[in-house]
RODO-538950 format. One record per residue (C-alpha): residue in three letters; x, y, z. Coordinates in steps of 0.5 Angstrom, whole numbers, padded with zeros to 4 digits, always signed. Layout:
BEGIN
ALAXYZ;...
END
This chain:
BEGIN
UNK-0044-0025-0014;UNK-0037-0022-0013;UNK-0033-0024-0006;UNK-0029-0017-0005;UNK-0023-0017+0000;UNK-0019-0011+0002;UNK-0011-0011+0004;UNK-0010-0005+0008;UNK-0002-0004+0012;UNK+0002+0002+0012;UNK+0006+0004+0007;UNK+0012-0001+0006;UNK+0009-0007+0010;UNK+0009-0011+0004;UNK+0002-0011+0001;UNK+0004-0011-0007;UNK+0008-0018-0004;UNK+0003-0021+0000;UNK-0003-0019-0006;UNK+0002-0023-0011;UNK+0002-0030-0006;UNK-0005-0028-0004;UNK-0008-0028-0012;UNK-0005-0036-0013;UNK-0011-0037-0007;UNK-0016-0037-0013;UNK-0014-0040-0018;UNK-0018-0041-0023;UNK-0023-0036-0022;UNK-0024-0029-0024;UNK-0020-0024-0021;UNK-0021-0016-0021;UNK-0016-0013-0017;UNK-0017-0005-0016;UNK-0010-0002-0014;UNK-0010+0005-0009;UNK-0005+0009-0008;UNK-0002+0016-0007;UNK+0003+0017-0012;UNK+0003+0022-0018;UNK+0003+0016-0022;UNK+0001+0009-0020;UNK+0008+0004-0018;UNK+0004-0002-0015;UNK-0001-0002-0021;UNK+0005-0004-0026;UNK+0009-0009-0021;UNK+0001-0013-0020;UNK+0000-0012-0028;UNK+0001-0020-0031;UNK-0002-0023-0026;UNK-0009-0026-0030;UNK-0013-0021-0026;UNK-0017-0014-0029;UNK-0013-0008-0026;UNK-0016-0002-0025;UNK-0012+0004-0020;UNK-0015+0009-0018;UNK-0009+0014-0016;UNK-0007+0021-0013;UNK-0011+0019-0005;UNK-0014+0014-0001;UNK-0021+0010-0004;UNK-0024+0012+0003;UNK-0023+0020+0003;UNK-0028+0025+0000;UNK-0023+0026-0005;UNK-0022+0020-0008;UNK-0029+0016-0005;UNK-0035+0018-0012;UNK-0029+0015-0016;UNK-0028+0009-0012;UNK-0036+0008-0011;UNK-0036+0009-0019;UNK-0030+0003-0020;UNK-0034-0002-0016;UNK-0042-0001-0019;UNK-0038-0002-0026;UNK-0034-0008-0024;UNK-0042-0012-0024;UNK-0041-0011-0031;UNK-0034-0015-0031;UNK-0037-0020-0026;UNK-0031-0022-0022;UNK-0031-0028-0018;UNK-0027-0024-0013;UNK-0025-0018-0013;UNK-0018-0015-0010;UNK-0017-0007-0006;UNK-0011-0006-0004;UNK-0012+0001-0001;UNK-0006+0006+0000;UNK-0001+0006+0006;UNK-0004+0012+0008;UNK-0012+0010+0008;UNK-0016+0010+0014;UNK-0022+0004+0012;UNK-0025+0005+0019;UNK-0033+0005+0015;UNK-0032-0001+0009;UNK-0036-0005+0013;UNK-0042+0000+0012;UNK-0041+0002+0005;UNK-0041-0005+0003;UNK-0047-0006+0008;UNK-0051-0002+0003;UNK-0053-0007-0002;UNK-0058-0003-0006;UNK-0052+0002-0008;UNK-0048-0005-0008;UNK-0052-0011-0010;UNK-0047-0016-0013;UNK-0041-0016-0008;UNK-0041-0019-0002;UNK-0035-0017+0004;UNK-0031-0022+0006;UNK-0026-0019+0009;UNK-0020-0014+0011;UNK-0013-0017+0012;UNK-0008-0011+0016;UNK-0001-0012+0014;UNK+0004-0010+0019;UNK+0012-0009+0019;UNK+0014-0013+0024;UNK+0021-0009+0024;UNK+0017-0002+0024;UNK+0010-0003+0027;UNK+0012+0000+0034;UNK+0015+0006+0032;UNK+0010+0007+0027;UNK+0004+0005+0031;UNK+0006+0011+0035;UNK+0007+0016+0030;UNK+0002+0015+0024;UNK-0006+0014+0027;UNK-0009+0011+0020;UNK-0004+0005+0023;UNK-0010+0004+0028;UNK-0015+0006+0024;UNK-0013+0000+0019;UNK-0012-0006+0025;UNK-0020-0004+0029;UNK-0022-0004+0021;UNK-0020-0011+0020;UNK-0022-0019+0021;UNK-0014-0022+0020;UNK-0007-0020+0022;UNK-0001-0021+0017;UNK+0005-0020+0021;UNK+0010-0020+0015;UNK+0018-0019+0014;UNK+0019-0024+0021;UNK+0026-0026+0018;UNK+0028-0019+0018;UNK+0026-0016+0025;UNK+0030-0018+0032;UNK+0026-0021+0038;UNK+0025-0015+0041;UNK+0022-0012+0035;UNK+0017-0018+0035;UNK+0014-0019+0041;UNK+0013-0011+0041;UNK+0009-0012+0036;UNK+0006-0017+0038;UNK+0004-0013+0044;UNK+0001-0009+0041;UNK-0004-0012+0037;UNK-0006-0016+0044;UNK-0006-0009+0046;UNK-0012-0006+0042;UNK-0015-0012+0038;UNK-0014-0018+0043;UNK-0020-0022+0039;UNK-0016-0020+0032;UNK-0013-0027+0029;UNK-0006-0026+0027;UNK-0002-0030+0022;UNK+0006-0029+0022;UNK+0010-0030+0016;UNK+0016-0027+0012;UNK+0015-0025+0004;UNK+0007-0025+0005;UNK+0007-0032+0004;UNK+0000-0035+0006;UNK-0004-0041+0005;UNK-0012-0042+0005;UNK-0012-0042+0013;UNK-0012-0035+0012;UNK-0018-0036+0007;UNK-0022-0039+0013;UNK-0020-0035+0019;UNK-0023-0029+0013;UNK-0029-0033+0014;UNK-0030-0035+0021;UNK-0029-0027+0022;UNK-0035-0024+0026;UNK-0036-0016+0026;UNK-0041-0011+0028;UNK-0042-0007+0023;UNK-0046-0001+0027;UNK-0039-0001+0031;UNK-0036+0001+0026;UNK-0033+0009+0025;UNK-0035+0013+0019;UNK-0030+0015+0014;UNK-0025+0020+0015;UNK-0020+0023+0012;UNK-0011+0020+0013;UNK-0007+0023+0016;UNK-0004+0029+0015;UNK+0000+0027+0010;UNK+0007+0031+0006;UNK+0007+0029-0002;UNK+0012+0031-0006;UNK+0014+0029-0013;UNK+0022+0029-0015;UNK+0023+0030-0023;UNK+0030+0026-0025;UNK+0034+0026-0031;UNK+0036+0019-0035;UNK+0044+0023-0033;UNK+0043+0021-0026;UNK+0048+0013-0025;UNK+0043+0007-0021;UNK+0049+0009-0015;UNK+0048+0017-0015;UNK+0040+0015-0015;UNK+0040+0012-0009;UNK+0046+0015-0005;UNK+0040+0022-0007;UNK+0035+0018-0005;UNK+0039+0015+0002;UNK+0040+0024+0004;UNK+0033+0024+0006;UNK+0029+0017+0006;UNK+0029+0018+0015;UNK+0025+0024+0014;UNK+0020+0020+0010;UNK+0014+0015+0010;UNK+0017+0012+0003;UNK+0020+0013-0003;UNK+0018+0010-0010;UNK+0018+0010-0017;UNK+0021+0008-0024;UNK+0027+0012-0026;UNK+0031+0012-0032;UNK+0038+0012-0030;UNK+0045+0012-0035;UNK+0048+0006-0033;UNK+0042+0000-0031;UNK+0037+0004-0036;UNK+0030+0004-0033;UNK+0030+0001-0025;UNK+0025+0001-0020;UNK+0027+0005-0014;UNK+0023+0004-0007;UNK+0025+0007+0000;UNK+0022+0005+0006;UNK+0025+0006+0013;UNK+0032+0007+0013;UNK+0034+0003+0007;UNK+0033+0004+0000;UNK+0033-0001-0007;UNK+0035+0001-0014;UNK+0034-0005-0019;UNK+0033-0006-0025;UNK+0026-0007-0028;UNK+0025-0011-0035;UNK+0017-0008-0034;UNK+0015-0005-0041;UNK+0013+0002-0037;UNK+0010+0007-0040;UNK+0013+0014-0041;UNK+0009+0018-0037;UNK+0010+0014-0031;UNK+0017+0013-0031;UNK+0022+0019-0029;UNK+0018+0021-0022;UNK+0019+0020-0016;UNK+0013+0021-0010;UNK+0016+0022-0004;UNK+0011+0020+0002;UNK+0012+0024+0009;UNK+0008+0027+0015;UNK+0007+0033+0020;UNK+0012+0035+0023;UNK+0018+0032+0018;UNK+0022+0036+0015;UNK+0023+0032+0009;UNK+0022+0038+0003;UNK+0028+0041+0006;UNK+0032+0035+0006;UNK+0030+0033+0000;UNK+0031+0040-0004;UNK+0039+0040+0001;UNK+0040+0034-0003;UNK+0039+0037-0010;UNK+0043+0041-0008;UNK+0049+0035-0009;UNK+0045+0033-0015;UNK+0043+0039-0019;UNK+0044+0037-0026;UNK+0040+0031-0025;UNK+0034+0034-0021;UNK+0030+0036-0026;UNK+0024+0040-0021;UNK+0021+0039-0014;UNK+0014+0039-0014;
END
């Protein structure tokens, strides 16, 4: 029997992070970790790759759509094969898993996983302006057992107890651990354990958020600095921004915009060809993110290989 946890938070909390700090909680057990996101190519799935884990990803939309589900479901009957002590999601930012109780509750499609649970990682600076405009970011905390307030160190005061206000507000029961980095400890383990939830309460799966996705083609011309002053003309129109892009004076660097602030650093990964020199750029309805990002092009002509 594999024990199958699930880390959901919106895009930019930290779950890439956390699942490094959480995966040391099983040492020496199995591992099986299944990596969701929306990109054209896997970001996430690189970055955890070298873990000691079995890693699968599963890219283009949410594992809890219709677009994505048969695909999900096929990963988690082939996973009996690998016989995992404990398997690991991590959903898309974007995911809305209001009924992974209920997939799970059907034992006879899915005999040898026990659900243990769902962690929600929240952004402690972001949260309250996110919990207003982005529904999955509900839908994500009615759908679990513990609450990761993550990025502490970051967030002011005032920025803290709002967010904490509003996890009171809507799930009072939720258990809530705070922290910075997405380090953990076993407590979160026993307080996954000590969890209690109806599944018949439970929503059905549904579709995200309408969702705005576009795929920016870069040339290695492009300098580190040029990347991230292109990236920071349209980064407020957006949820996030992220990929591995070959530059001219850092060679291959991973870029990661979320909020207001945008990364450029070098990466030492070896990163396949075909996942290096795009960036997905992640937004919603009502964001004028691809006229943004094509009047930054504009800056950037001769690097900016294609918009799609």
């Amino acid at each position: 029997m594999s024990r199958l946890y699930l880390v959901t938070g919106f895009l930019g909390a930290g779950k890439t992070t956390f699942l490094k700090r959480f995966l040391r909680l099983f040492a020496g057990q199995k591992l099986q970790l299944i990596v969701n996101e929306f990109g054209k190519e896997g970001v996430d799935g690189e970055l955890l790759a070298g873990l000691g884990a079995y890693l699968q990803e599963i890219s283009g939309g949410s594992v809890f759509c219709s677009c994505r589900l048969d695909q999900f479901e096929k990963v988690l009957r082939q996973s009996a094969d690998i016989d995992a002590d404990v398997i690991l999601v991590e959903a898309s930012g974007l995911s809305d898993p209001t009924g992974v109780r209920r997939l799970f509750a059907q034992t006879d499609r899915f005999p040898h996983i026990e659900y243990m649970g769902g962690v929600c990682l929240i952004d402690a600076v972001r949260f309250p302006k996110l919990y207003a405009t982005a529904r999955t970011c509900v839908k994500q905390l009615a759908s679990s057992d513990v609450a990761v307030i993550n990025k502490v160190d970051r967030a002011t005061p005032e920025q803290l107890e709002a967010t904490r206000a509003l996890l009171r507000g809507q799930r009072p029961d939720l258990p809530v651990i705070e922290t910075s980095f997405g380090e953990v400890g076993p407590g979160i383990l026993e307080l996954l354990a000590q969890s209690k939830h109806d599944p018949a309460a439970e929503m059905p799966l549904t579709a995200d958020l309408t969702l705005r996705k576009l795929n920016i083609h870069i040339a290695s011309t492009i300098t580190s600095y040029d990347l991230r002053k292109f990236v920071e003309t349209f980064i407020e129109d957006t949820f996030r921004v992220k990929g591995f892009i070959e530059t001219a004076d850092a060679g291959l660097c991973l870029v990661d915009g979320v909020g207001n602030v945008c990364t450029v650093e070098g990466c030492a990964l070896e990163i396949p060809a075909e996942k290096r020199g795009w960036l997905t750029v992640l937004s919603g309805a009502g964001m004028p993110v691809k006229k943004a990002v094509k009047d930054a092009a504009k800056w950037y002509s001769e690097a900016i290989l294609a918009i799609e």
